[in-house]
N, C-alpha and C positions, 0 to 999 in steps of 0.2 A: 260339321261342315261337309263331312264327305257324304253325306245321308244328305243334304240340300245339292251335294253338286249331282250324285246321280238322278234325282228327280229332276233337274235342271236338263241334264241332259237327256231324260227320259221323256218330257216334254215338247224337247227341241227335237230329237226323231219322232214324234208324233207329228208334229206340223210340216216336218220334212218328208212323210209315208203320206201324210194325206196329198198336201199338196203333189206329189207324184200319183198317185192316185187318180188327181184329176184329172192331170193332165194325159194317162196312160190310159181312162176309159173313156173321155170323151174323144180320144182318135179311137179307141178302140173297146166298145163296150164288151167285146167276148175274150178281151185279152185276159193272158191267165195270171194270178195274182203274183206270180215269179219277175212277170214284167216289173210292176211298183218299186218291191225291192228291188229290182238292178237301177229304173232311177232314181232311186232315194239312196243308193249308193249304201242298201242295210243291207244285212244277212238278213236270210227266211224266215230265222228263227229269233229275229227282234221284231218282224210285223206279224209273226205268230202270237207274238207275248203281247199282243195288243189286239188283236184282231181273228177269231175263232175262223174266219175264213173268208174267201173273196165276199158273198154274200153281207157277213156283219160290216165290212170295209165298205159294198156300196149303200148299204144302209144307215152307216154313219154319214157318206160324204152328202148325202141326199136329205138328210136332216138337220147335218150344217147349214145348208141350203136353203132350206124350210126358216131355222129358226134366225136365216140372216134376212127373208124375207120379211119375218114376222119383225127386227129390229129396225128395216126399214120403213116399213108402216106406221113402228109407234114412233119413231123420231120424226119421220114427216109430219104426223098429225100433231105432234106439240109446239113441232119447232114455226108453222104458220098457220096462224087465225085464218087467211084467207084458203076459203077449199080448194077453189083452183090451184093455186099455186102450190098445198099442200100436196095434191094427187099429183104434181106436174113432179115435184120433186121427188115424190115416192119413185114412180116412173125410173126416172133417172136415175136417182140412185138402186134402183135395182137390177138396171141394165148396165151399168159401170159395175155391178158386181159379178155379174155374169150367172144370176142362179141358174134362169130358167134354159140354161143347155143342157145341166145336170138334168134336168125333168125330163127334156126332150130326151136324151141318150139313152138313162136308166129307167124310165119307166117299163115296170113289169120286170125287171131284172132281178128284183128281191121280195120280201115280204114284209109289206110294214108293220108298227108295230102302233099297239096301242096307242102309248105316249105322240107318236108321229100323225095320228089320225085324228089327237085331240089339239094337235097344234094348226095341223089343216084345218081344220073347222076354226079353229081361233084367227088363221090368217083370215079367211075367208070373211070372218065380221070384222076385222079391220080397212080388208080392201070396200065392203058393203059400207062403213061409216064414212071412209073417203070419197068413192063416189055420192056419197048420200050429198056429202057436204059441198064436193064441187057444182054437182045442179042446184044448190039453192045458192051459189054464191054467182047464178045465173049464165057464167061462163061455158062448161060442158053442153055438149050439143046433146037434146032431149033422149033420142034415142039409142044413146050411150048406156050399155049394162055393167053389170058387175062381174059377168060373164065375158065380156067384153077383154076384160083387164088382160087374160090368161094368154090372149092370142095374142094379142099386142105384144105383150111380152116375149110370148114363143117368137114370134114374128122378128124380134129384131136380133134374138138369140141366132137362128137362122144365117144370120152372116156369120161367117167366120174364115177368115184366111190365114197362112202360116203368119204374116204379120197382128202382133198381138194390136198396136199401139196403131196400124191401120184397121183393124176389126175394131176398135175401139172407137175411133173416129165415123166409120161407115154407121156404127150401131147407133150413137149419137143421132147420126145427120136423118136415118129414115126414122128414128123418135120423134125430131123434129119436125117432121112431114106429117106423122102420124096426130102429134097434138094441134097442128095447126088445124088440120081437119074435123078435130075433136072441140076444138073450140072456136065451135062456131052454133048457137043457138037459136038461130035463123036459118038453119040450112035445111033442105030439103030431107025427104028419108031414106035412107040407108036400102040398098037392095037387099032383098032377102032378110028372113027372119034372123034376130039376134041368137048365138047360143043359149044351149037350156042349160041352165047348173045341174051341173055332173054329166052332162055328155060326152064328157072326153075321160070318163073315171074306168073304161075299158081297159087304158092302156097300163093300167096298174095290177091285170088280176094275169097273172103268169099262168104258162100252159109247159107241161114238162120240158119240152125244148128249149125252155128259156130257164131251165136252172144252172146255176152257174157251175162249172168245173173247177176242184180245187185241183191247178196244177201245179208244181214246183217248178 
């Protein structure tokens, strides 16, 4: 029982380190990893015994990330036959999770890692089989990409105020701007060219300045 209660509790400061985690690099991507532990309310050397250093800490949170992207995808896609409404949901619930600020923030902050490069590529055919399936479900406006998806996203990440529960509500309401626009398949065309896949995969290759400081 005592070997179940320390994993119990070893657990419960894992989700307590990341979640401060979050919260301490999206205000602060160059913050040094001493910050985390003071809000996680841990010593150094419990998010040491977890984490080889700031780097692995933003490579974990940036994966959770990824791989809640990738949960929203596959449960939109089973939970509605209809594509529109499947993409619509996706949407939403990835934007009520808040991935894509971690992308915005951490990109180029770390080095990913193999596993992580095979799950982007796995998101990437998921988010392609939703769009696939919202333009034949004739709703999506034609010149909507799959490239498209990424900025959307960034785009509504982009708000954000000390109020969580009003950033919530804001990020909502220009979604809803965003999809009204997007479903419309009578509508004229779009200015300017759509992005090209992997145009934005720059902001992932780090340049020495952007290695991170292990500070205490």
């Amino acid at each position: 029982m005592a070997e179940q209660g320390r994993k119990g509790q070893a657990r419960r400061n894992d989700t307590v380190i990341l979640e401060a985690a979050r919260e301490v690099f999206l205000d602060d991507p160059k913050a040094p990893i001493a910050a985390v532990a003071d809000r996680a309310g841990v010593g150094i050397s419990a998010l040491y015994r977890r984490y080889a250093g700031k780097e692995d800490l933003l490579r974990t949170l940036c994966h959770d990330g990824l791989k809640r992207f990738i949960q929203e995808a596959e449960d939109a896609g089973r939970a509605h036959e209809d594509g529109w409404v499947a993409l619509r949901a996706f949407l939403e619930g990835v934007v009520d999770a808040d991935v894509h600020s971690l992308t915005v923030h951490l990109a180029g902050t770390f080095s990913p890692t193999e596993e992580m490069h095979a799950d982007a590529v796995a998101s990437n055919g998921l988010v392609e089989g939703l769009v696939k399936r919202a333009h034949g479900s004739g709703r999506l406006r034609r010149d909507f990409t799959v490239a498209d998806v990424g900025l959307v996203l960034e785009a509504c990440a982009a708000i954000r105020l000390p109020d969580r529960d009003r950033t919530a509500q804001l990020r909502r309401r220009y979604l809803g701007l965003t999809l009204d626009g997007m479903d419309r398949t009578d509508a004229g065309a779009l200015p300017g060219p759509a992005p090209v896949p992997g145009e934005f995969n720059y902001r992932w290759r780090r340049s020495p300045s952007e290695t991170p400081r292990e500070s205490r």
